[in-house]
KEKE-3310 file (N, C-alpha, C; in steps of 0.2 Angstrom, whole numbers, plus 5000, padded with zeros to 4 digits):
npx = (4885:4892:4897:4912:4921:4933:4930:4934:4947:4953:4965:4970:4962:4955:4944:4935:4926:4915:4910:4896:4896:4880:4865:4866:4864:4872:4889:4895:4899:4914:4924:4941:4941:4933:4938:4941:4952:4967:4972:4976:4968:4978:4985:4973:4969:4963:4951:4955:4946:4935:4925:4912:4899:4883:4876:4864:4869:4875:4871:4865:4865:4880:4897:4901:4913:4924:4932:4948:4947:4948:4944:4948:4947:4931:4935:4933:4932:4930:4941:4942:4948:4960:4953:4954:4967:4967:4974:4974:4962:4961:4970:4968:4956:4961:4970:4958:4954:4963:4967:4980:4993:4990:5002:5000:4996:5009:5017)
npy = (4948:4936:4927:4918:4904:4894:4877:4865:4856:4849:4844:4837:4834:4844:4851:4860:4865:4875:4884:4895:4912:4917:4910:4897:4880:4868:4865:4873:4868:4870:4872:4872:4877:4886:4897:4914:4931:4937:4927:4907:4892:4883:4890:4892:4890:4879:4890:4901:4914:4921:4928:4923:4918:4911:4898:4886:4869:4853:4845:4852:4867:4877:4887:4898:4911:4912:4921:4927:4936:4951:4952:4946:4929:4922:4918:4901:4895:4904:4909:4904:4911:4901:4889:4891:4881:4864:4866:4881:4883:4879:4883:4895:4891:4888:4898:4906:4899:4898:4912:4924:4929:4944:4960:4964:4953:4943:4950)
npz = (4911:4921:4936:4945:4952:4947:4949:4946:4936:4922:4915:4904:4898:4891:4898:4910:4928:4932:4949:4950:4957:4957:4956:4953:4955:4952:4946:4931:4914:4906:4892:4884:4874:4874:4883:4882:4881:4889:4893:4893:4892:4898:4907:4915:4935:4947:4960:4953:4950:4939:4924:4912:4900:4900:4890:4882:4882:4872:4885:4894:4902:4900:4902:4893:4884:4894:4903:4914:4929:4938:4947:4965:4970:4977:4997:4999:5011:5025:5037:5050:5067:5076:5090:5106:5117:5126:5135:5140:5145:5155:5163:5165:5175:5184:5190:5192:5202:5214:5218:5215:5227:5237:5242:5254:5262:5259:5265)
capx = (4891:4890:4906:4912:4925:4936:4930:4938:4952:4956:4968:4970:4954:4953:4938:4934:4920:4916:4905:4896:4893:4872:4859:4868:4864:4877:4891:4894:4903:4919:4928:4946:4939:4928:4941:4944:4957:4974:4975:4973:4966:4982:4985:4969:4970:4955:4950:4953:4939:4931:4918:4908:4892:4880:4874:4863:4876:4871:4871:4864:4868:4888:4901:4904:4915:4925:4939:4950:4942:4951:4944:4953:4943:4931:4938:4930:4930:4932:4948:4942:4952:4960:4950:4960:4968:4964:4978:4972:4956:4964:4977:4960:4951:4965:4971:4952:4954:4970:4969:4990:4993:4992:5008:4997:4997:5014:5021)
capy = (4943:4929:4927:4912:4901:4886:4871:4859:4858:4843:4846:4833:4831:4850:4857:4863:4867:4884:4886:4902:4915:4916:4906:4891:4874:4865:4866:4871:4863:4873:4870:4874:4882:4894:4903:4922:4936:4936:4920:4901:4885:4879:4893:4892:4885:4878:4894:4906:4919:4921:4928:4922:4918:4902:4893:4879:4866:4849:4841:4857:4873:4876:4893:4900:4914:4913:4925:4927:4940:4954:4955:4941:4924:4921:4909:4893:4896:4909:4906:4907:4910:4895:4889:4888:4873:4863:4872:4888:4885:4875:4888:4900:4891:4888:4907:4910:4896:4901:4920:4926:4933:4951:4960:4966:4944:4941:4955)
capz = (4912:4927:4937:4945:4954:4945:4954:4944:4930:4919:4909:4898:4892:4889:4901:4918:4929:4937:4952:4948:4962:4960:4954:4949:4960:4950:4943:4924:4912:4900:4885:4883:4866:4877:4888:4879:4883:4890:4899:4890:4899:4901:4911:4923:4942:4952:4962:4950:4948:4931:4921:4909:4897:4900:4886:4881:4878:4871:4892:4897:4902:4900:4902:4888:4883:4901:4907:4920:4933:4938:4955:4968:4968:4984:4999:4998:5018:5029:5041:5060:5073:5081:5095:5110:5117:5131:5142:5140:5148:5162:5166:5166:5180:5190:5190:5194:5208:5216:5217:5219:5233:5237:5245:5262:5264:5259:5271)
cpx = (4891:4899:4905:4918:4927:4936:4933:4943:4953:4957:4969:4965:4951:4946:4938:4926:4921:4909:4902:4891:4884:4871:4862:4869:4870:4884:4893:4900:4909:4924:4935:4945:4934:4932:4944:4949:4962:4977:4971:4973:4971:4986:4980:4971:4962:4958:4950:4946:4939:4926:4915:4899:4891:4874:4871:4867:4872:4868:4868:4866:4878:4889:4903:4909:4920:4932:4942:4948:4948:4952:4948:4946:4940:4933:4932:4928:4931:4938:4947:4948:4954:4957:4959:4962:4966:4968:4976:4968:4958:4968:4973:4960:4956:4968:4967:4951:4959:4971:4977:4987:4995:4998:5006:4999:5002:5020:5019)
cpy = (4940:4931:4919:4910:4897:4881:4865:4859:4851:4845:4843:4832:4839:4854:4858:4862:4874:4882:4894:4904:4916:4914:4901:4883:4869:4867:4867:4872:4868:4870:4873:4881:4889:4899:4908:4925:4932:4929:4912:4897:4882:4882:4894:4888:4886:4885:4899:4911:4920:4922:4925:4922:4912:4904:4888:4875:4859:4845:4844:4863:4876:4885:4892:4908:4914:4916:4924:4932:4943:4954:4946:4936:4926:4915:4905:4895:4901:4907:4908:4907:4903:4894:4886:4883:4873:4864:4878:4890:4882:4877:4893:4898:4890:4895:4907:4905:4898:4907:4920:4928:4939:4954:4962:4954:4943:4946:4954)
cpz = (4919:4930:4943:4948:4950:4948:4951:4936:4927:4913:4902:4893:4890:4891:4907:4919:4934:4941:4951:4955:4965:4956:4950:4955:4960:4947:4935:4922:4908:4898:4884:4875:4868:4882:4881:4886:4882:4889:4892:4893:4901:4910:4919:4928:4944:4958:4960:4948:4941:4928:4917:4906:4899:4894:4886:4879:4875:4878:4895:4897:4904:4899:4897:4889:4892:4900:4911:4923:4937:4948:4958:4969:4977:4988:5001:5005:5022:5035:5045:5063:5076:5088:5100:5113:5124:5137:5142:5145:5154:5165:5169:5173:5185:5193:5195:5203:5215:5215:5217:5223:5233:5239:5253:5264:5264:5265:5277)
residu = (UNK:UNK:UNK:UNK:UNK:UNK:UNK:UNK:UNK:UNK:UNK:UNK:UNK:UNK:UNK:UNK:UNK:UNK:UNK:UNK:UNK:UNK:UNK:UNK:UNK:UNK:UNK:UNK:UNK:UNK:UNK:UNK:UNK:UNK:UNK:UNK:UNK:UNK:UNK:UNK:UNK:UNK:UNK:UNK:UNK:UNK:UNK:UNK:UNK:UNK:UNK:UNK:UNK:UNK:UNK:UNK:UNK:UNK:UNK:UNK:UNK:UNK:UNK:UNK:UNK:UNK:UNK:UNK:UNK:UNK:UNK:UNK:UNK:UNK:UNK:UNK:UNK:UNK:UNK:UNK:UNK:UNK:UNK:UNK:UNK:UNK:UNK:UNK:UNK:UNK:UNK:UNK:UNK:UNK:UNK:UNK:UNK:UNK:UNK:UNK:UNK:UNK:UNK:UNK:UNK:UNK:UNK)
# end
């Protein structure tokens, strides 16, 4: 069994596409008729995780039997740290410019 992200939903016309975690360069295509278990297609959202089967379909290779996945979907990006701004660095050099003053100087 394959597993896979929901990369696109279209409701009304009843399919989706799942990007599936290995050996898939494309996108493959599913049918409201091919989601099994719990959950119905009405129910899926793009980035939910999912397993399924791939099939020959008639356009090519399509997800069949597809679930929803238990485990939590992957993020599309990983979330960096905010890079710092440009007072940060500017507050830095002047600090580094400008030692303070000791208390032996100030006395």
């Amino acid at each position: 069994m394959a597993t896979g992200t929901i990369a696109k939903m279209i409701e009304d016309k009843g399919f989706g596409f799942i990007t599936p975690a290995e050996g898939g360069e494309k996108d493959l295509f599913f049918h409201a008729r091919s989601v099994i278990g719990d959950v119905i297609f009405d129910d899926m959202r793009e980035g939910d995780a999912v397993t399924f089967e791939v099939e020959d379909g008639p356009k090519g290779p399509a997800a069949v039997d597809v679930a929803k996945s238990d485990a939590p979907a992957p993020a599309a990006e990983e979330v960096a740290e905010a890079p710092a701004t440009e007072e940060a660095p500017a507050e830095e050099a002047a600090e580094e410019a400008a030692p303070e003053a000791t208390e032996e100087e100030t006395a």
